[in-house]
C-alpha positions in Angstrom: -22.0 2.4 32.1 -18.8 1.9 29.8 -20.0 -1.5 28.8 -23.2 0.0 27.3 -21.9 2.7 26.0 -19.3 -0.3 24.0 -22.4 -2.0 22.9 -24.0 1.4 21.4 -21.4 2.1 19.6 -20.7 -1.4 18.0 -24.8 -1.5 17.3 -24.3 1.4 15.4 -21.3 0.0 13.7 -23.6 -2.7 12.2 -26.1 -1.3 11.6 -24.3 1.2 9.4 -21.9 -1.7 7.8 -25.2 -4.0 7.0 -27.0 -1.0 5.4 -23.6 -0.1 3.4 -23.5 -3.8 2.7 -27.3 -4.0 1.7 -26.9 -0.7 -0.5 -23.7 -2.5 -2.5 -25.7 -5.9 -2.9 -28.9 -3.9 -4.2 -28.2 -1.0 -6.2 -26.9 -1.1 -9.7 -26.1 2.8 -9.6 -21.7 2.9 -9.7 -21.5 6.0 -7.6 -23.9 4.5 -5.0 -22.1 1.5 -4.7 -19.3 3.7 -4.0 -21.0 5.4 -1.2 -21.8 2.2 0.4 -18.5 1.2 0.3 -17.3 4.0 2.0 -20.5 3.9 4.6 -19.1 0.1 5.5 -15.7 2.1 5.8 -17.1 4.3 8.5 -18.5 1.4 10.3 -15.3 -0.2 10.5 -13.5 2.8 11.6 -16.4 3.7 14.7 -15.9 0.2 15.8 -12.3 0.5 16.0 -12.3 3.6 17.6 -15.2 2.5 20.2 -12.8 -0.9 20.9 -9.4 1.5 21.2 -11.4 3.9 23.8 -13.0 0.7 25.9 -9.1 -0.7 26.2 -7.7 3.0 26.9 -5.2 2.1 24.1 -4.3 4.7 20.9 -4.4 1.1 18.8 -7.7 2.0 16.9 -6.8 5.3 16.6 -3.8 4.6 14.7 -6.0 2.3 12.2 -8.4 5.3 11.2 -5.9 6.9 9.9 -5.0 4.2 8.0 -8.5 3.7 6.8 -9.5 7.1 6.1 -6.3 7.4 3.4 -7.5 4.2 1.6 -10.8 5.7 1.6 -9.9 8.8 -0.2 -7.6 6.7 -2.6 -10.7 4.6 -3.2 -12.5 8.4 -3.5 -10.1 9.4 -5.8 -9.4 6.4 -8.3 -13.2 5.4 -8.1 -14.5 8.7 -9.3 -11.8 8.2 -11.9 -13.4 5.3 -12.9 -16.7 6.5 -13.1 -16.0 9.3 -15.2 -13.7 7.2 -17.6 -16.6 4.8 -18.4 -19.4 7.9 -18.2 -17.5 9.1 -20.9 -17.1 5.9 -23.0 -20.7 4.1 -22.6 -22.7 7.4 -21.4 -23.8 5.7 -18.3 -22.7 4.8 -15.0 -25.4 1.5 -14.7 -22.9 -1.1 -13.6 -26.1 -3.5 -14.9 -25.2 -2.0 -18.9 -21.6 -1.6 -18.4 -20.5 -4.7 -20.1 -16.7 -3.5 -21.8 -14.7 -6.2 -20.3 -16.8 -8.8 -22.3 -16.0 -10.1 -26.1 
């Protein structure tokens, strides 16, 4: 019964890091490429917290918090980001934005 329940979870874990993974590889939109990103965060995090509850250990626990404060500093700085070149090029097309090149 546990065992299943394991392999549920860490299904869902993949399938939710390979669709965050497909949606960075695909889109050219910079705020969903963000999302993905923070989808394949929330992968991570549900398979460390299905691992930490199989081995009756606070290990995985201890990691999410981790995570999530790197995700919201990603959030944060991202966003920053966004807005900052928005406001330069007047489009958030990671396809047209092109400012690092001579």
């Amino acid at each position: 019964m546990i065992q299943s329940s394991l392999l549920a979870y860490i299904g869902l874990s993949a399938i939710l890091f390979a669709i965050g993974f497909i949606g960075v590889l695909l889109r050219r939109n910079a705020i969903v490429i963000f999302m993905s990103l923070e989808l394949m965060l929330i992968a991570s995090t549900l398979a460390l917290v299905a691992f930490s509850k199989f081995n009756g250990t606070m290990d995985g626990d201890v990691f999410v918090f981790f995570i999530l404060t790197v995700a919201a500093a990603e959030v944060a700085v991202g966003l920053a980001i966004v807005v900052a070149l928005f406001r330069q090029k007047q489009t958030i097309q990671v396809s047209e934005l092109d400012s690092l090149k001579h």
